[in-house]
VOMARDO-499687 format. One record per residue (C-alpha): x, y, z; residue number from 1. Coordinates in steps of 0.25 Angstrom, whole numbers, always signed. Example, Ala and Ser with C-alpha at 12.3 -4.5 7.8 and 13.67 -1.06 7.14 Angstrom:
<nodes>
<node <+49 -18 +31> 1> <node <+55 -4 +29> 2> 
</nodes>
This chain:
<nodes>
<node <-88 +41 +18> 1> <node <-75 +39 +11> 2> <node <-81 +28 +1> 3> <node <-91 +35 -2> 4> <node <-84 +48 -5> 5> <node <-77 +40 -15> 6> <node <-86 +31 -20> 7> <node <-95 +46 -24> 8> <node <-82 +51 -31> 9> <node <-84 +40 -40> 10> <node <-72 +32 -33> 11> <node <-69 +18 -28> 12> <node <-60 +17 -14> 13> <node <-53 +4 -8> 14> <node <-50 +3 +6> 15> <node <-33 -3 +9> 16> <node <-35 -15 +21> 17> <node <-23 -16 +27> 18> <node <-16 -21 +42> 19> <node <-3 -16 +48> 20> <node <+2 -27 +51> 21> <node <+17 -25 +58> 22> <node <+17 -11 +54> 23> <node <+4 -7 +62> 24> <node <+8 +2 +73> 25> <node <+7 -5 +87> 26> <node <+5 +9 +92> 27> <node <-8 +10 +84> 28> <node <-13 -4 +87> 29> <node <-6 -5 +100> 30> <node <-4 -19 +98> 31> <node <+9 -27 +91> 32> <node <+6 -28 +76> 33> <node <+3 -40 +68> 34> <node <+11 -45 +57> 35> <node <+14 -59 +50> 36> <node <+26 -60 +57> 37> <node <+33 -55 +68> 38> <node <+43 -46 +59> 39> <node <+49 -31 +63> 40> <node <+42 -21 +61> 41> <node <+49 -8 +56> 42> <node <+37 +1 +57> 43> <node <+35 +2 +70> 44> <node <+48 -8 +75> 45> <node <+42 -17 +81> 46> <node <+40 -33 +79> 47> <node <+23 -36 +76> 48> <node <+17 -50 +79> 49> <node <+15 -62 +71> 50> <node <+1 -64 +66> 51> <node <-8 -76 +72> 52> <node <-18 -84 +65> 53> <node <-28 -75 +73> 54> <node <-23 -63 +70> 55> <node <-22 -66 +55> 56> <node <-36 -70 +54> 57> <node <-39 -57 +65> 58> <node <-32 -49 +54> 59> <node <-39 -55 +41> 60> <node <-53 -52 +48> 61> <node <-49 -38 +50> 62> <node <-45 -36 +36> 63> <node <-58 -43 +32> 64> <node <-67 -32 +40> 65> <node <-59 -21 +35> 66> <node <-63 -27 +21> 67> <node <-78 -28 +25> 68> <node <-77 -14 +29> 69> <node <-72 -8 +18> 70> <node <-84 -13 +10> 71> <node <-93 -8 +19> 72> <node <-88 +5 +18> 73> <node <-88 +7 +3> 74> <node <-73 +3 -1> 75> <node <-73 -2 -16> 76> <node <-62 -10 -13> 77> <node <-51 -15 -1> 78> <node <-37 -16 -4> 79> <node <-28 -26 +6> 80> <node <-15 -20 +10> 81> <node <-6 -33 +8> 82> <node <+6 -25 +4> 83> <node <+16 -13 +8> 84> <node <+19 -21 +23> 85> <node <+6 -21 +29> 86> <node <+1 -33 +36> 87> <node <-4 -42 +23> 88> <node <+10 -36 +15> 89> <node <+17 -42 +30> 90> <node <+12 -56 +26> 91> <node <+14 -55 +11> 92> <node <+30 -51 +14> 93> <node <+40 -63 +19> 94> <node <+46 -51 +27> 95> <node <+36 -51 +38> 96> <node <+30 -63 +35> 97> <node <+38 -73 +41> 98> <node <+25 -83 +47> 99> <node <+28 -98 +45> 100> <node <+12 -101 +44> 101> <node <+3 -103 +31> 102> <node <+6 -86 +32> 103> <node <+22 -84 +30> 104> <node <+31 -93 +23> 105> <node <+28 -93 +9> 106> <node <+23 -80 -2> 107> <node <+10 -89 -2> 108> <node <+9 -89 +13> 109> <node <+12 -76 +15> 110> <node <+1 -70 +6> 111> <node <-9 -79 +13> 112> <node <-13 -70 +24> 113> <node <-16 -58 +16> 114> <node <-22 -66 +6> 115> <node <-31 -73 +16> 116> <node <-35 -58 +21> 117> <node <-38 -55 +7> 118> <node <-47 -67 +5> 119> <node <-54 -65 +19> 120> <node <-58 -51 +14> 121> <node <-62 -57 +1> 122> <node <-72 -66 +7> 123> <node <-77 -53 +18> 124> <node <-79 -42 +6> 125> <node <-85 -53 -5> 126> <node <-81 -55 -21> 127> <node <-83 -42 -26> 128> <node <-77 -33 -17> 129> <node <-63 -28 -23> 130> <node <-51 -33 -13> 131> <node <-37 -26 -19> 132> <node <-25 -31 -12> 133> <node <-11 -23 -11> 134> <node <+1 -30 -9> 135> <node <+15 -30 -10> 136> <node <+24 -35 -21> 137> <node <+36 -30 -16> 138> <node <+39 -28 +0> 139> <node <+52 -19 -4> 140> <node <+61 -25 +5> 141> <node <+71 -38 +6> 142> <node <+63 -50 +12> 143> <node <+50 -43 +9> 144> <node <+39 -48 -1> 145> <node <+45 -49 -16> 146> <node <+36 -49 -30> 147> <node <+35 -64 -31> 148> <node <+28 -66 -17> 149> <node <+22 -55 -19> 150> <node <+15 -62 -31> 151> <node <+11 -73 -22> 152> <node <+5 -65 -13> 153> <node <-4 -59 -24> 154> <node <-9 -70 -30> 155> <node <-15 -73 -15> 156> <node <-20 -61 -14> 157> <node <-27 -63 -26> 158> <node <-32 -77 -25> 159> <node <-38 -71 -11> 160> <node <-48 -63 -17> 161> <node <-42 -49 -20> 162> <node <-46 -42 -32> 163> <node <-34 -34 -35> 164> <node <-20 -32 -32> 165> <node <-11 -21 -29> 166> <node <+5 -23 -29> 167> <node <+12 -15 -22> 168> <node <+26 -14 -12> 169> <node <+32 -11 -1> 170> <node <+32 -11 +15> 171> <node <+29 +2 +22> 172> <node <+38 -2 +35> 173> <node <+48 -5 +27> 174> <node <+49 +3 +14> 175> <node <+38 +13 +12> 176> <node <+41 +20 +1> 177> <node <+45 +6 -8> 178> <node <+32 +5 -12> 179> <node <+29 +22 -15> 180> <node <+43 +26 -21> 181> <node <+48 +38 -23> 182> <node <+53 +49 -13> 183> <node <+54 +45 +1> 184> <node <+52 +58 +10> 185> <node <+59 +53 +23> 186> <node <+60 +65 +31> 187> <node <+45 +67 +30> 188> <node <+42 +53 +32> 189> <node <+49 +54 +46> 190> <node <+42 +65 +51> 191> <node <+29 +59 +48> 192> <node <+32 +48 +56> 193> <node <+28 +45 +71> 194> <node <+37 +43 +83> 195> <node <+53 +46 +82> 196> <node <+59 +30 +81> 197> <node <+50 +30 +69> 198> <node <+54 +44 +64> 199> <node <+70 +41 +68> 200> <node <+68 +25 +60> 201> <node <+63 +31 +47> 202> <node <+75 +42 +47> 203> <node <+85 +34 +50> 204> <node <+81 +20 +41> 205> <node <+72 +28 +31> 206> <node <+81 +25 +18> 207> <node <+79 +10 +22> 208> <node <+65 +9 +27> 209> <node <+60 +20 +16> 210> <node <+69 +19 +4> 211> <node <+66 +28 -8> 212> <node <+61 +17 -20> 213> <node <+60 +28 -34> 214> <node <+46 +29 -39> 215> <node <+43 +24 -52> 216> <node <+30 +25 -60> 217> <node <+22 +10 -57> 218> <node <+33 +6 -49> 219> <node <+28 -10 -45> 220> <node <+22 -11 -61> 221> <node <+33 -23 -62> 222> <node <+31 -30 -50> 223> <node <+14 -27 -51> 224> <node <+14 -33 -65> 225> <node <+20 -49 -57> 226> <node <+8 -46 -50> 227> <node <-2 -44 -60> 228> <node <+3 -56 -67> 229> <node <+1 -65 -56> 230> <node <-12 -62 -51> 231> <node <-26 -64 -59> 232> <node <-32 -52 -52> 233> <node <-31 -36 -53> 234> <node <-17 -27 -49> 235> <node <-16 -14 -47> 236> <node <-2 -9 -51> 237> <node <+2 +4 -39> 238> <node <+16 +11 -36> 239> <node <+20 +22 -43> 240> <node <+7 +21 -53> 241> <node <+6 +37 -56> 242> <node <+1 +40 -70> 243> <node <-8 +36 -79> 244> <node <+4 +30 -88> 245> <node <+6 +21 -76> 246> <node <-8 +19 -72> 247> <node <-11 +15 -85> 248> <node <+0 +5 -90> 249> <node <-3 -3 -77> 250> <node <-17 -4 -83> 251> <node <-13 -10 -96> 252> <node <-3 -20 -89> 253> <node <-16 -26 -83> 254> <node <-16 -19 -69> 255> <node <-30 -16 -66> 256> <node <-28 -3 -60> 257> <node <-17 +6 -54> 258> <node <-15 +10 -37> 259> <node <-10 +25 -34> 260> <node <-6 +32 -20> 261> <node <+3 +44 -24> 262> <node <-2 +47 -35> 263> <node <-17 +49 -31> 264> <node <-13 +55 -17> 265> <node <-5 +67 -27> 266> <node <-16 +69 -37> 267> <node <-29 +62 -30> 268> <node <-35 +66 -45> 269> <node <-23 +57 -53> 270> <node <-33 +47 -57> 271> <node <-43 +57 -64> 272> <node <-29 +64 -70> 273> <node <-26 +49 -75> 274> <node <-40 +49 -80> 275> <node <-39 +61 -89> 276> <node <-26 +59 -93> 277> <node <-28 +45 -99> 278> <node <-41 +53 -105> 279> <node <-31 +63 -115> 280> <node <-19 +52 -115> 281> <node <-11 +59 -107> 282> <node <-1 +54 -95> 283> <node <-5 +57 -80> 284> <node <+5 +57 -69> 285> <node <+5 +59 -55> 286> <node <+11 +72 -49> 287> <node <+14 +62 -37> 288> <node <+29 +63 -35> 289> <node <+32 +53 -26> 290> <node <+37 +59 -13> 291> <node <+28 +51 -4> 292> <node <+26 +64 +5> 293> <node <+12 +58 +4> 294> <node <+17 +46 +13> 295> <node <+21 +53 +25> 296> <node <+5 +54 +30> 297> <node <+5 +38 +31> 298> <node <+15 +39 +43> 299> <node <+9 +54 +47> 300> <node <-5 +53 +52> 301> <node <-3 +70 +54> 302> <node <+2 +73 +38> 303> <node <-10 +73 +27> 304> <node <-12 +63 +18> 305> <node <-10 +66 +3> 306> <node <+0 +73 -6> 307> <node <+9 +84 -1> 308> <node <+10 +90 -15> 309> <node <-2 +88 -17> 310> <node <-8 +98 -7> 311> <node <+3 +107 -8> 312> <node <-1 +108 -26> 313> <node <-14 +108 -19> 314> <node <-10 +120 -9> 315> <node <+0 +129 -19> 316> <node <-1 +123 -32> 317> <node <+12 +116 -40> 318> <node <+21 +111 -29> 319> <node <+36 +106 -34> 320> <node <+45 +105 -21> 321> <node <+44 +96 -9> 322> <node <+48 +108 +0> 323> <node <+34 +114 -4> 324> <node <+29 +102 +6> 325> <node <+25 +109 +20> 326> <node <+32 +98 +32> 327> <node <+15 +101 +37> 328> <node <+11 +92 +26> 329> <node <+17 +80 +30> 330> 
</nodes>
């Protein structure tokens, strides 16, 4: 139903794959979490397991079905989550990442995994069917994945058989908000979140864990354009991309398109504002202002997903002052 919907309002939809890895919630899975290596896990304290020769092969055939199934049910595209901590991001990065088999040791051995995942879904989907890959080029962190193998890691991933790339940052265990910038609103953040050591750990260590990084407009540009140099495929440029100056000066450096979050969940209608604008020459930027209230209902199944301000403008027109924000909404 929902391919449909889109595909009759004239749009195209991609379906993210992605895998937990160490940060999967036991509690959920009720099992101990899988990983590269056995390193700590801060999201839910606790050590996973090191992956075996079965389980990586388990893991790649799941990715592959998942694939399968997108096609089936009308997704125009997939796009496989190897950045931002997840499981693939977990091999990329030499921070957890610590095999001594053909999997670890090297750049070029730590990519090989995710690339092997790609290509196995490659070979399940056919030729034609567009494969994105997200990925990170900065973990954020000392010890984590840095630019250069990083750029390993995407040439892989485009020898595997992905169509596009999209560069991106980050590691959501360890520091969230590197990868959005902007305001970081703790004391919500905390009340959203389950169970009181969780709660008590973010209070207590959340200038460290989530650190505030000021937004700028296109804030990975720099680091992107290594990217797009290296590879002979397509690269989306995303972070910060939130006006049609922006959106169109990545075009003209050679990106082939643009990726936007905030911006789209403030004003679901910024593309067609982009449109028009570019239509009488005039600049079109987002009203999103980068508080990341929007974030709390990724770690609140109970608050609703979209922009505060948003249904408040929506609900009482021209909204200026965070105190407007009813606690009900988050």
């Amino acid at each position: 139903r929902l391919t449909g919907a889109v595909h009759e309002a004239g749009g195209r939809i991609s379906l993210q794959l992605t895998h937990g890895g160490s940060f999967a919630d036991r509690h959920v899975t009720h099992t101990q979490q899988l990983a590269p290596s056995r390193v700590f896990n801060p999201a839910g304290l606790d050590f996973p397991r090191e992956m075996t020769a079965e389980e990586l092969e388990e893991v790649k055939g799941h990715f592959v079905q998942a694939a399968r199934l997108a096609k089936e049910a009308g997704f125009d595209a997939i796009e496989v989550h190897c950045g931002h901590g997840y499981l693939l991001s977990q091999f990329i990065s030499p921070l957890t990442n610590k095999r001594a088999d053909q999997y670890g040791g090297s750049p070029a051995g730590r990519a090989r995994y995710p690339a092997e995942v790609v290509q196995a879904i490659r070979a399940a989907v056919g030729p034609e069917y567009p494969i994105l890959v997200k990925f990170n080029m900065h973990d954020g962190f000392p010890g984590g994945l840095e630019l250069q193998g990083a750029l390993e890691a995407a040439r892989a991933l485009a020898a595997a058989g992905a169509d596009a790339l999209v560069p991106s940052c980050g590691v959501i265990t360890l520091n969230g908000f590197f990868m959005l910038r902007g305001a970081v609103p703790l004391p919500r953040l905390v009340g959203a979140l389950p169970g009181a050591l969780k709660k008590f750990s973010v209070l207590a260590f959340g200038p460290l864990a989530v650190p505030t990084v000021p937004w700028e407009e296109s804030f990975l540009r720099e680091s992107a354009r290594a990217v797009l140099a290296a590879v002979p495929i397509p690269v989306l440029l995303l972070g910060g991309v939130s006006s049609l100056t922006g959106a169109e000066g990545a075009i003209r450096e050679g990106f082939a398109g643009v990726q936007m979050g905030r911006a789209l969940i403030r004003e679901p209608d910024f593309v067609r504002k982009m449109a028009d604008g570019a239509a009488r020459g005039e600049e079109v930027t987002s009203k999103c202002i980068h508080c990341n209230l929007c974030v709390i209902a990724s770690v609140n199944p109970k608050a609703k997903v979209g922009c505060p301000w948003l249904e408040l403008e929506r609900s009482r027109g021209q909204i200026t002052d965070m105190e407007d924000l009813p606690q009900s909404r988050l």
